[in-house]
C-alpha positions as CSV (number, residue, x, y, z in Angstrom):
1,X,-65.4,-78.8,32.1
2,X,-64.5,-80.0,28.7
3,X,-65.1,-78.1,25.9
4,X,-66.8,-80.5,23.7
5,X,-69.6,-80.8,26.7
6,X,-70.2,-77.4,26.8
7,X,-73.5,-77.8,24.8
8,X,-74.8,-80.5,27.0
9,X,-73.5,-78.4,30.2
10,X,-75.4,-75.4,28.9
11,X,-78.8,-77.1,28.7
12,X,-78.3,-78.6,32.0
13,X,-77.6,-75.6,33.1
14,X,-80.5,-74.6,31.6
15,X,-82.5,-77.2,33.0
16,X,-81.7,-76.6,36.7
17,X,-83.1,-73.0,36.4
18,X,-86.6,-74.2,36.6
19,X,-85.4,-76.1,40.1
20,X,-86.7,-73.9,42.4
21,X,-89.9,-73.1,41.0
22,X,-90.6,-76.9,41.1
23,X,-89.9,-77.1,44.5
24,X,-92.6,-74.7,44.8
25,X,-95.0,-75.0,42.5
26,X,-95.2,-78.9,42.3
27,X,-97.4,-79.1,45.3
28,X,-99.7,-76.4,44.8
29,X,-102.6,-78.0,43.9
30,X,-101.9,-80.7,46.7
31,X,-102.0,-77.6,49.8
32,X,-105.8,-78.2,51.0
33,X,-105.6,-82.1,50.5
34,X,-101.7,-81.7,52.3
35,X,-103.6,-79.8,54.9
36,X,-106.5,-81.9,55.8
37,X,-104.0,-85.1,55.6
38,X,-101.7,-83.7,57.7
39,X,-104.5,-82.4,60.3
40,X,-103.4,-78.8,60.0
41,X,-104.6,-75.2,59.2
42,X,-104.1,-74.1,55.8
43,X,-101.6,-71.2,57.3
44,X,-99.6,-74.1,58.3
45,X,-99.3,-75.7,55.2
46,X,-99.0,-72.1,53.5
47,X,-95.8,-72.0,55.8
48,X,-94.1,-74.8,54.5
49,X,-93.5,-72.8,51.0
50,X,-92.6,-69.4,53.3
51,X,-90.1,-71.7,55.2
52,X,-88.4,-72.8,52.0
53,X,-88.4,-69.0,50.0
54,X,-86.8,-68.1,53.4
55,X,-83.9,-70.7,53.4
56,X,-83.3,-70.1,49.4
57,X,-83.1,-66.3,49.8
58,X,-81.0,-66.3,53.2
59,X,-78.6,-68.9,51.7
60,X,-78.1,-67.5,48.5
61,X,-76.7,-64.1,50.3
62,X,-73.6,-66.1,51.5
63,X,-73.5,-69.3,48.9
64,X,-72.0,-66.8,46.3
65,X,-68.9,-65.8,48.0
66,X,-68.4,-69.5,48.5
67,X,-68.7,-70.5,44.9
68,X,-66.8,-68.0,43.6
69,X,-63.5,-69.2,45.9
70,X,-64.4,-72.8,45.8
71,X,-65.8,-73.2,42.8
72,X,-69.8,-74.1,41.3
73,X,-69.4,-78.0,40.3
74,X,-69.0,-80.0,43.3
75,X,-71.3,-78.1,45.7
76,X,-74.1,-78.1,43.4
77,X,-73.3,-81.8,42.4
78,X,-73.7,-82.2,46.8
79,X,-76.5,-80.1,47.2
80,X,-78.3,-82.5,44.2
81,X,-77.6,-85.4,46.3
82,X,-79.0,-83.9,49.7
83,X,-82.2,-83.0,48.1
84,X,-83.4,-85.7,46.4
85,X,-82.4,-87.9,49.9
86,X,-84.6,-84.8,51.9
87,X,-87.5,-85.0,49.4
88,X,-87.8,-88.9,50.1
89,X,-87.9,-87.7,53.9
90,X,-91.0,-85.9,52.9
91,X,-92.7,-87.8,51.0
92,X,-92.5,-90.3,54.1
93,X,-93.3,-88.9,56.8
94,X,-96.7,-87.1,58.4
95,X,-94.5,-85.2,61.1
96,X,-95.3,-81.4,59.4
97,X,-92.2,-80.0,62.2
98,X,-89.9,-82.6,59.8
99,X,-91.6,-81.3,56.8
100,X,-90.6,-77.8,57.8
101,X,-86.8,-79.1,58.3
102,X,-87.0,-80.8,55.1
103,X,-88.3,-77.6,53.5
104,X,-85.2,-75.3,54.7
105,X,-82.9,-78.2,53.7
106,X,-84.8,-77.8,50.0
107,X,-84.5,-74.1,50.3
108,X,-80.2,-74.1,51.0
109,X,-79.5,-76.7,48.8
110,X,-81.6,-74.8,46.0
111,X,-80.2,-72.1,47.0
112,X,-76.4,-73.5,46.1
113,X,-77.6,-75.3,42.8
114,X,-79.2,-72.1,41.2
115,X,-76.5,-69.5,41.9
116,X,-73.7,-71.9,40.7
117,X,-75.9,-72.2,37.5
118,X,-76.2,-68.5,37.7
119,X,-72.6,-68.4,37.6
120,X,-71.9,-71.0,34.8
121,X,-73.2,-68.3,32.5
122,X,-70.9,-65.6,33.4
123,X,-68.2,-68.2,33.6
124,X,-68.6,-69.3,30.0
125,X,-70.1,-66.5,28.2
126,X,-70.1,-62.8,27.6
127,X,-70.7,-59.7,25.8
128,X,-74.0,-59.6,23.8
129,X,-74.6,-63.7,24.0
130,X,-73.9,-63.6,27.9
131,X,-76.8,-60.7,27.8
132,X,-79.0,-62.9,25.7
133,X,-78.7,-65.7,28.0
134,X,-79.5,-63.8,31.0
135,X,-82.4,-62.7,29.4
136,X,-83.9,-66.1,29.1
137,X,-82.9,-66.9,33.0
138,X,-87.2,-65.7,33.4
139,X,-88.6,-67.2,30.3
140,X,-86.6,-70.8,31.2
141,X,-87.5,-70.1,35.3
142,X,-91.1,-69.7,34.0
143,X,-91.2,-73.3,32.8
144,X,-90.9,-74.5,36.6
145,X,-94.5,-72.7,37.3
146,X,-96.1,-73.6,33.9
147,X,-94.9,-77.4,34.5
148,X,-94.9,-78.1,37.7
149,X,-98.8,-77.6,39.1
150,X,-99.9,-79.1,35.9
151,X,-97.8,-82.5,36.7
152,X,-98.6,-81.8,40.6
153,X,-102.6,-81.6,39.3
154,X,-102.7,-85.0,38.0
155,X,-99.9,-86.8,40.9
156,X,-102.2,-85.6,43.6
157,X,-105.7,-87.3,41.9
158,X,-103.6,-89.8,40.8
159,X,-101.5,-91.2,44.0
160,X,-101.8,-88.5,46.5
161,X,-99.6,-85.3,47.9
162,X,-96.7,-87.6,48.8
163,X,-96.1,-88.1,45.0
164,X,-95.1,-84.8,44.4
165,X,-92.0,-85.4,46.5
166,X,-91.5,-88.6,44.9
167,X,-91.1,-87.2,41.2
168,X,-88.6,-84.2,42.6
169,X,-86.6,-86.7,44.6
170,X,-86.1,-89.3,41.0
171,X,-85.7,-85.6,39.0
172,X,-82.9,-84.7,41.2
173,X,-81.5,-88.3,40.2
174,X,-81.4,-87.7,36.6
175,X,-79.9,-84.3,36.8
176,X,-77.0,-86.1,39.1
177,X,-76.0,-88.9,36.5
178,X,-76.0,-86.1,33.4
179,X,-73.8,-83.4,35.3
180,X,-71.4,-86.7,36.5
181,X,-71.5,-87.2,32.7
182,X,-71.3,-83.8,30.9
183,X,-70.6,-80.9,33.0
184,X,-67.3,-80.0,35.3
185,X,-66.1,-76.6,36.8
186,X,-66.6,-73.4,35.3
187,X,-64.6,-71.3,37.8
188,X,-62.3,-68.2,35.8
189,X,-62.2,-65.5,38.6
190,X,-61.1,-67.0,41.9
191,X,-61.9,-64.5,44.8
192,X,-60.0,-65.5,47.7
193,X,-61.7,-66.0,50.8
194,X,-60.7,-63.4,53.3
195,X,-64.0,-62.0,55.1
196,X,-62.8,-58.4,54.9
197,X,-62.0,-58.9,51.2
198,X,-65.6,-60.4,50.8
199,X,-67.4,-58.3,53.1
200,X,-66.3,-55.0,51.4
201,X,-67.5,-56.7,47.6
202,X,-71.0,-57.0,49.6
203,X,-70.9,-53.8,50.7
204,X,-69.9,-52.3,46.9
205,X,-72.9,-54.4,45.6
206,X,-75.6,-53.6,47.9
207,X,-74.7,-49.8,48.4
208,X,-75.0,-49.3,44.9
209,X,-78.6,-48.2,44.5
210,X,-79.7,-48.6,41.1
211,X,-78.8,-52.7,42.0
212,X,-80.6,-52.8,45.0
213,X,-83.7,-51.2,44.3
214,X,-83.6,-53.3,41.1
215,X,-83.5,-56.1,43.9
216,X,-86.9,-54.7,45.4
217,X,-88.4,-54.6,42.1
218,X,-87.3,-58.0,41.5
219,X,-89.2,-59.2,44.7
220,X,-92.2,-57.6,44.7
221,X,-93.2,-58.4,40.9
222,X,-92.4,-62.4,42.1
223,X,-94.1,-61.7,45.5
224,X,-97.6,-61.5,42.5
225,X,-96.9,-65.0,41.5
226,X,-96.2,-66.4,45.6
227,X,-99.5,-64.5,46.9
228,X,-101.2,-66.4,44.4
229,X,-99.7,-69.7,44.9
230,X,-100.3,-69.5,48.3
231,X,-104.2,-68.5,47.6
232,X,-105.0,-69.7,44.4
233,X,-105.8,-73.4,45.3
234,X,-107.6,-72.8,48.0
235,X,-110.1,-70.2,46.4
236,X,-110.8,-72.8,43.5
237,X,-111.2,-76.0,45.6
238,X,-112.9,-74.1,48.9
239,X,-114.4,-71.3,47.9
240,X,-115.1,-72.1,43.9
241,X,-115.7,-75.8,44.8
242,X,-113.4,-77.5,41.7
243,X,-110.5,-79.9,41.7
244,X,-107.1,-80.4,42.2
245,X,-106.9,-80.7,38.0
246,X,-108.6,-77.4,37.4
247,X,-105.8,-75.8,40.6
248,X,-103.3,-76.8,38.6
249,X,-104.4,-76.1,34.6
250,X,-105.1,-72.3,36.5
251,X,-101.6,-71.9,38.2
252,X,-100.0,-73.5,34.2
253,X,-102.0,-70.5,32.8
254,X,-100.5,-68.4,35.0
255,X,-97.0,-69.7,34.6
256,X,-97.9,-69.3,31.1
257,X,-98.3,-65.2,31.6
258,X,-95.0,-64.6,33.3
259,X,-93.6,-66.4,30.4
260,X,-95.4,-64.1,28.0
261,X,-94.2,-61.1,30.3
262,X,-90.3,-62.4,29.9
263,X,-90.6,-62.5,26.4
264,X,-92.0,-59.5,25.8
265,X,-89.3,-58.0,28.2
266,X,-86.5,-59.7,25.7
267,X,-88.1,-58.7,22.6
268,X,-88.3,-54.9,23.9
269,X,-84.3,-55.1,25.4
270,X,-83.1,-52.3,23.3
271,X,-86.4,-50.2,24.1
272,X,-85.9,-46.9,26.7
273,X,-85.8,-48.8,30.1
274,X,-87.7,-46.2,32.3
275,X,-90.4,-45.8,30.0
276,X,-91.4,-49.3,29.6
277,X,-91.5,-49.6,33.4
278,X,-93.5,-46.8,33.6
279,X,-95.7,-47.9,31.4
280,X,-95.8,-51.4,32.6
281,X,-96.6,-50.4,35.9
282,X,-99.2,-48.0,34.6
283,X,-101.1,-51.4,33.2
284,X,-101.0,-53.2,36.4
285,X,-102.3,-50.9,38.0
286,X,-105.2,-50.1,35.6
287,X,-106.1,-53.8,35.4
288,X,-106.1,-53.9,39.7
289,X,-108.5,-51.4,39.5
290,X,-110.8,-53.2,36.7
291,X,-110.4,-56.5,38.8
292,X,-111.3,-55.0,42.2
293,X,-114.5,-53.1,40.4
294,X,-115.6,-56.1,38.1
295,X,-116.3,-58.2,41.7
296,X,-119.8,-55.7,41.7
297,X,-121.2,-57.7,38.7
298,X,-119.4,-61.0,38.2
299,X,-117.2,-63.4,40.6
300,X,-115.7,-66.5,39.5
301,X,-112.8,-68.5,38.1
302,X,-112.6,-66.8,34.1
303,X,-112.9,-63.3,35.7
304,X,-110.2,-64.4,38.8
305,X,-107.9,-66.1,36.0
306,X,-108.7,-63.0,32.5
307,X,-106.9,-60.5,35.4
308,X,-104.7,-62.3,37.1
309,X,-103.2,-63.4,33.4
310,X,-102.3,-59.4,32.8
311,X,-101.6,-58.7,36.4
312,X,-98.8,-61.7,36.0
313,X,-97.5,-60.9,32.2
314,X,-97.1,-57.7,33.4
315,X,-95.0,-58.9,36.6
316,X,-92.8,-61.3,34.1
317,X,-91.9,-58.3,32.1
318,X,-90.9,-56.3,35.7
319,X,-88.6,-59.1,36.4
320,X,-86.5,-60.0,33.3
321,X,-85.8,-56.5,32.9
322,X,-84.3,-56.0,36.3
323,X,-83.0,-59.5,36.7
324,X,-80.8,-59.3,33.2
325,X,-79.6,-55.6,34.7
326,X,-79.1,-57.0,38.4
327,X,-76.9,-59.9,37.2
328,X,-74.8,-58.6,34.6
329,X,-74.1,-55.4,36.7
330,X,-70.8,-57.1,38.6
331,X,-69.7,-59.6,35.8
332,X,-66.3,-60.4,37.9
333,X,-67.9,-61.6,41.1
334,X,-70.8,-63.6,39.1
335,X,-71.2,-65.9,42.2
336,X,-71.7,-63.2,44.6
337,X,-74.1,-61.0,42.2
338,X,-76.2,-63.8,41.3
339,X,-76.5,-64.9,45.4
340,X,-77.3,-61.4,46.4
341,X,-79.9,-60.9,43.8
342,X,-81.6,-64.2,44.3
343,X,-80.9,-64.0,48.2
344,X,-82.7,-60.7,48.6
345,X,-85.7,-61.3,46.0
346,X,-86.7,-64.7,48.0
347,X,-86.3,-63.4,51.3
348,X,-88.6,-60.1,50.3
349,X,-91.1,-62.5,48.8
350,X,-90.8,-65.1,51.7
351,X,-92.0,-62.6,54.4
352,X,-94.1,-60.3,52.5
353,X,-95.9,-62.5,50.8
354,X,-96.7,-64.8,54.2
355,X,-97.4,-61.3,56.1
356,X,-99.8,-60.2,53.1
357,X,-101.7,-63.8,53.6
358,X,-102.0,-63.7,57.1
359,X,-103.8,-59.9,56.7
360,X,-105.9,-60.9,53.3
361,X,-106.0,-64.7,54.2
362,X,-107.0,-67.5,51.1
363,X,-110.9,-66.7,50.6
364,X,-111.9,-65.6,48.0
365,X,-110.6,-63.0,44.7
366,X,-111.7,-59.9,46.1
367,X,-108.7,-60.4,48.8
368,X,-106.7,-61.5,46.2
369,X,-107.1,-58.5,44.1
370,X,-106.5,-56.4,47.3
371,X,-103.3,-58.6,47.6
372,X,-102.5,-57.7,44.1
373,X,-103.4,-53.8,44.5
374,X,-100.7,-53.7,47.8
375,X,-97.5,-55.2,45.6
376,X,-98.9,-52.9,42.8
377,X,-98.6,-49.9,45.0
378,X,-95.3,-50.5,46.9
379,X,-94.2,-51.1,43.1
380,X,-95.0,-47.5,42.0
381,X,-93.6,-46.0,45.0
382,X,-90.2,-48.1,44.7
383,X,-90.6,-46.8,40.7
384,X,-90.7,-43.3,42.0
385,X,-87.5,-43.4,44.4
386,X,-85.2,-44.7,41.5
387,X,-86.9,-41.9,39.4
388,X,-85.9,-39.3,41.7
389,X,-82.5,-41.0,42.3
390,X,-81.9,-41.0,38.6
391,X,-83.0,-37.5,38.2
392,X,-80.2,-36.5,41.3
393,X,-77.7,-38.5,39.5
394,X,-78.3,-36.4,36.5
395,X,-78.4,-33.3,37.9
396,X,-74.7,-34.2,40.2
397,X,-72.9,-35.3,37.0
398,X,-74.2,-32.3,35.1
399,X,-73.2,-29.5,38.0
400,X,-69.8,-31.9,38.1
401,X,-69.4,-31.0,34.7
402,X,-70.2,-27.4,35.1
């Protein structure tokens, strides 16, 4: 990359973050009206967005090792091409077993585009910037969610589900032409690909428990945002009776809390980490309670929307704080520590968030408070391990010392 493009390369970089939660989000408020064109069960649409969190997690566990011996540039300038070519496949076809091809191809190639713009950071930048810049990887991720339903709302009134695909396919397009123009390869640290060499850098990484369990954390504060994404629409257009329009202006709200939740993570960096967590999940947990009880006396879309807001800044503030730590823990093998972070969270989110739909299916909020109060729960007890681990640590180096 040349060095007078670095600014351009950095806000494309940017820019690309967002990626995956379009490919997501976009067609949110299309899901019932994708369903009933399609002439399938909402769990079947539902799986189309399981499908592709499954591909982006399993493929980001291997892409890094492959980035960081081959390099970020051209495989992500590849992987750009494939998906805006396997979005045009599903914006024409009704075949939903293509669709659900389509959807893993989505989920690789997204897969390969956001850990090599993980990795661009790491590449280019460190000390205290690279920590700044990896705390605005959730607040710039949260635009995808904020942006996305709210242009999906209006595409699917406007021209249909289809149309969703359309715009990702021509977004891909401009992304292609800017990073032919301005960006190149970042690569500093070249790990050479031998499998044992690779496999015991896996094995480093994932035995080291404050990283993994920050991993867990990671995918059960995003699993919030996927449980409602795959609920949401259908509560407000079956069971609340409103539009496609008012789906997505409730999932840009939303997007628009775990925003909040990053930024309030950032602003409160230098702030005792255990603490906040505690005190984090201490909210969540009070507002679950306040949203299961309030269902007694009232039951509609303010209520659903006032604590699923809180419930969701509180899950954005969960995640930058254990995704800055997670990917600035192995700075030398950026590629790998950015694929096993991302790898893990999606594929934790992928099947507990469809398993948790299938057992509290899309009807109304009560289930999806109940949803809520499950991640909330398994969050506190994944809390209390690390506590207890940290408290061991202690107490080892202490007698060590001793």
């Amino acid at each position: 990359m040349k060095q007078k493009n670095q600014g351009v390369a950095t806000l494309l970089a940017f820019g690309l973050l967002p990626l995956s939660g379009f490919a997501t989000d976009i067609y949110i408020p299309s899901l019932p009206n994708m369903s009933a064109s399609l002439h399938t069960g909402s769990i079947e649409v539902q799986l189309t967005l399981s499908l592709f969190l499954i591909s982006y997690g399993v493929s980001q566990l291997f892409v890094g090792s492959f980035l960081d011996s081959f390099g970020r540039y051209k495989p992500s300038i590849i992987s750009l091409i494939i998906f805006a070519l396997s979005c045009l496949v599903v914006a024409t076809t009704h075949n939903i077993y293509l669709i659900y091809l389509m959807r893993i191809v989505h989920g690789i190639t997204v897969g390969i585009i956001i850990v090599a713009k993980r990795a661009f950071f790491v590449d280019v930048f460190s000390g205290n910037k690279l920590k700044h810049y990896l705390s605005l990887f959730s607040i710039i991720w949260s635009t995808g969610p904020i942006v996305a339903p709210f242009i999906g709302g209006y595409l699917q009134n406007a021209f249909g589900w289809e149309s969703n695909f359309y715009f990702l396919a021509a977004l891909a397009v401009v992304f292609i032409v800017l990073e032919l123009i301005y960006s190149g390869e970042t690569l500093v640290h070249v790990t050479e690909f031998q499998l044992k060499k690779i496999t015991a850098i896996y094995k480093d990484m994932i035995t080291t428990a404050s990283f993994s369990l920050g991993v867990v954390m990671l995918g059960l504060s995003y699993c919030m945002v996927m449980i409602y994404n795959m609920t949401g629409p259908f509560i407000i257009e079956h069971h609340l009776n409103l539009s496609p329009v008012i789906a997505g202006y409730s999932s840009l709200v939303l997007g628009f809390a775990w925003m909040v939740g990053g930024f309030i993570g950032k602003a409160t960096i230098n702030k005792p980490f255990y603490k906040r967590m505690a005190a984090n999940l201490a909210l969540q947990t009070l507002f679950v309670i306040c949203m299961i009880v309030s269902l007694q006396w009232v039951n509609n879309l303010y209520s659903m929307m006032l604590f699923a807001f809180i419930i969701h800044v509180a899950a954005g503030f969960t995640f930058n704080n254990y995704f800055t730590y997670c990917l600035g823990k192995f700075p030398k093998n950026a590629g790998i520590a950015g694929g096993l972070t991302g790898g893990i969270n999606y594929v934790i989110v992928s099947f507990l968030s469809y398993g948790i739909v299938n057992v509290l299916p899309a009807k109304d909020e009560r289930n999806l408070s109940y949803s809520y109060l499950v991640l909330i729960m398994l969050s506190v007890l994944i809390m209390f391990v690390i506590f207890r681990f940290r408290t061991q640590q202690k107490a080892t180096v202490i007698l060590e010392k001793a």
